[in-house]
N, C-alpha and C positions, 0 to 999 in steps of 0.2 A: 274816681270818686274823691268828691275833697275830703278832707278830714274835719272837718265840721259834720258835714252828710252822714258820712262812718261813723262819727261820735252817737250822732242821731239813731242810726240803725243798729249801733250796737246795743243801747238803751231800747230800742225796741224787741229788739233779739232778746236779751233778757226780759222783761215782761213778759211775750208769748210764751217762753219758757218756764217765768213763774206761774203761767195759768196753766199750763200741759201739767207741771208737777205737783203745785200744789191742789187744784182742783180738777179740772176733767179726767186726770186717770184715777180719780179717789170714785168717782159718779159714772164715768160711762163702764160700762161691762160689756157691749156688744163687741166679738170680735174684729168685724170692719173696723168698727169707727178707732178701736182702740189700737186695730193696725194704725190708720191714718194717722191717729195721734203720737205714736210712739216715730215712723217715717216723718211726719212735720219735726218733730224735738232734734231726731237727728242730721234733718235738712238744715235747723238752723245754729246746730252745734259746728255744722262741719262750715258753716257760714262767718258762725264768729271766730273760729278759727282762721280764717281767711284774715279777718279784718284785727284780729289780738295784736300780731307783732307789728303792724303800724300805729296801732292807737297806743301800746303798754308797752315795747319794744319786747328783747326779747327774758322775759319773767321766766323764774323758776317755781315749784311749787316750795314751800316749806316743808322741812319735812319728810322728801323724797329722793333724797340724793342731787337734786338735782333736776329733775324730770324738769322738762320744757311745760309752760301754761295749755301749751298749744295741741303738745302730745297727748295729754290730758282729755281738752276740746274732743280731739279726733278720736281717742280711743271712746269715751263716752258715747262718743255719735255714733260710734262701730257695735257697741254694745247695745245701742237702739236699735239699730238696724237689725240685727241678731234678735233683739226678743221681739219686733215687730215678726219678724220672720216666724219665729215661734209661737205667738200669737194666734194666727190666721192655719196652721199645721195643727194647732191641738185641737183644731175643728175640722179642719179639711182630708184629714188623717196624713200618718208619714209619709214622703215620697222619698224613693232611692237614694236622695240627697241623704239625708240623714242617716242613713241605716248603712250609707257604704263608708261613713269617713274614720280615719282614724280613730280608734276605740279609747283614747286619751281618756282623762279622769273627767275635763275641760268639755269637753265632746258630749261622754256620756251624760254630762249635768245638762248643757244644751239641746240634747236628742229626749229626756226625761221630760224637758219642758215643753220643748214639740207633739210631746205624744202626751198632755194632759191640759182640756182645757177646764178641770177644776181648779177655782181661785185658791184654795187653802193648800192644797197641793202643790201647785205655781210657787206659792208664796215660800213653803216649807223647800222646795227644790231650790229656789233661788237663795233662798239662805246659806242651802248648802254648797251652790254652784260661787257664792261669793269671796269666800276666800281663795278657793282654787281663782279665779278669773283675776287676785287680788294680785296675785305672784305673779303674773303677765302685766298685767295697765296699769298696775299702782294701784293701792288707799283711794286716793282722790278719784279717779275712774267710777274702780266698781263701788263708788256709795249710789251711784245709779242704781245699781243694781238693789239695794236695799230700800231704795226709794219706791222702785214699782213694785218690790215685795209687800211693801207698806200700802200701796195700793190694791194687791191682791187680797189682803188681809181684808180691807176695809170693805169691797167688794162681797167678802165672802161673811160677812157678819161680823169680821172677831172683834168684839167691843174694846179690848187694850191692846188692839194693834201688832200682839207680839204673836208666834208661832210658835204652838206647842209640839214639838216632834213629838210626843207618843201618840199624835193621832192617826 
């Protein structure tokens, strides 16, 4: 691909991305679609990942020690793929996967959100599943993670978007 083309699709890669996160996970609630859409974000996370270190070379984040742009990318896309997965479980109930893996603090926060597809719940788990997941990917990473929380909220009625634990 030239790098004009890739400049092009990386600019597009962003846009779908800003409509996955700013709008359709704020409005769709069905689980399908909302798998589909959380699988597209990290189809095309792990995409611009591909095309980062030719377009930007290789960038670090601010702020991170260090971390690669790209590490980032992938981890993000890892973490989509992970709550797609959970997603489509908090309806279809646990399978074995879940319930045999490592009882980790990481684990438990991921298997909680498997086993609930109430959005206020979701939202309240992910909260809590964020810093633990923050010690693994980085800050920059798991703000994914507070993003779709942010859309479980909105989903779920809460009119200022934040999570009250004592519900």
């Amino acid at each position: 691909m030239k790098r004009r083309s890739q400049q092009r699709r990386y600019r597009e890669i962003e846009r779908a991305l800003a409509e996955v996160f700013a709008r359709d996970l704020f409005t769709v609630s069905d689980p399908g679609r909302r798998t589909e859409l959380l699988e597209l974000a990290a189809m095309l996370l792990d995409e611009m990942a591909d095309l980062h270190p030719t377009l930007f070379g290789p960038l670090a984040v601010p702020d991170e020690h260090g971390r690669p742009v790209v590490s980032v990318l992938l981890a993000r896309a890892d973490l989509l793929w992970l709550l797609a997965a959970t997603e489509l479980t908090a309806v279809n109930g646990l399978s074995p996967l879940w319930t045999v893996a490592t009882p980790s603090p990481e684990m438990r926060g991921w298997t909680a959100l498997a086993a609930t597809p109430d959005r206020l719940k979701r939202a309240l788990t992910l909260t809590v599943l964020r810093p633990i997941v923050e010690h693994r990917v980085g800050r920059s990473a798991a703000t994914i993670l507070s993003i779709v929380a942010g859309s479980e909220l909105t989903l779920a009625g809460e009119p200022d978007g934040k999570v009250d634990q004592g519900k």
